[in-house]
C-alpha positions in Angstrom: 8.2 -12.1 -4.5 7.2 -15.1 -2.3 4.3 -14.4 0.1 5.2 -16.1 3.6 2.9 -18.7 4.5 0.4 -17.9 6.9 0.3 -14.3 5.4 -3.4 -12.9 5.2 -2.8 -9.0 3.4 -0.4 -7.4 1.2 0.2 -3.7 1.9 1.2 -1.9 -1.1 3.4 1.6 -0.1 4.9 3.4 -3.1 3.6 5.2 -6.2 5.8 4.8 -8.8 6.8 1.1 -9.4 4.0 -1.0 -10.4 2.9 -4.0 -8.3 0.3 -5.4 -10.2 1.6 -8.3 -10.9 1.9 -8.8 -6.6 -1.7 -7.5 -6.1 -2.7 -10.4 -8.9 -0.9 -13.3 -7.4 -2.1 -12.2 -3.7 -5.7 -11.8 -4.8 -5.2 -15.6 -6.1 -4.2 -16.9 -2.4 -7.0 -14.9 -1.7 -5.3 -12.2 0.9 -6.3 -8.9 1.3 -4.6 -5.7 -0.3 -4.0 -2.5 1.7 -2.6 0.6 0.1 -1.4 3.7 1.7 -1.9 6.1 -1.1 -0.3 9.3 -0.4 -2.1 10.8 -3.2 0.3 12.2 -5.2 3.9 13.6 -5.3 5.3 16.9 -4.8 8.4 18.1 -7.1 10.2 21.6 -7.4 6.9 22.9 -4.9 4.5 21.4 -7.5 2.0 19.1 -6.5 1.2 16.4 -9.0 -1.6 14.1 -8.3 -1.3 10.3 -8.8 -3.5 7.7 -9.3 -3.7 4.1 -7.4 -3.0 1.8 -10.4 -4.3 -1.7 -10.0 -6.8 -1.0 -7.1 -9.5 -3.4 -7.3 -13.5 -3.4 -5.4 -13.0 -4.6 -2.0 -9.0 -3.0 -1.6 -8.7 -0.9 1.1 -7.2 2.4 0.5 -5.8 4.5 3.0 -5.0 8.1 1.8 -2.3 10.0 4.3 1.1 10.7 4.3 3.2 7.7 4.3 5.3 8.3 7.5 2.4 9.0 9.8 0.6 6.1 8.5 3.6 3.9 9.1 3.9 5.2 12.8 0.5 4.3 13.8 0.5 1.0 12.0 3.4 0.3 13.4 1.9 1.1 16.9 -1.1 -0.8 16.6 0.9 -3.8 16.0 3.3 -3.0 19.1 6.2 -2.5 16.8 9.1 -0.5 18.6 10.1 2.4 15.7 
């Protein structure tokens, strides 16, 4: 994945694929990493808790529900949802 020049962050949304490789070439052009952690999944009723993998010292980790995050991201950028 090519980062878009001018970029300054990487937000990392998802628990399941991996995307260290991403964090490690973004921490080279020196941009900041944001994750919305939702802290786990629930299946069949059953919470399961789930680690951040790849978080480093100095990430910034958000832990909510991913739809209400996105919502008020998206608002405080003026984005139309």
């Amino acid at each position: 994945m090519p980062f878009p020049a001018g970029a300054k962050s990487v937000l990392v949304i998802g628990l399941h694929a991996d995307h260290r490789n991403v964090q490690a070439r973004a921490r080279e052009l020196g941009l900041k990493i944001f994750y919305l952690d939702t802290e786990g999944v629930t299946e069949n009723g059953v919470h399961q808790a789930y680690p951040i993998e790849g978080a480093r010292e100095g990430d910034v980790v958000v832990r909510t529900e991913a739809i209400p995050a996105l919502r008020r991201l998206a608002q405080l950028l003026n984005v139309n949802t």
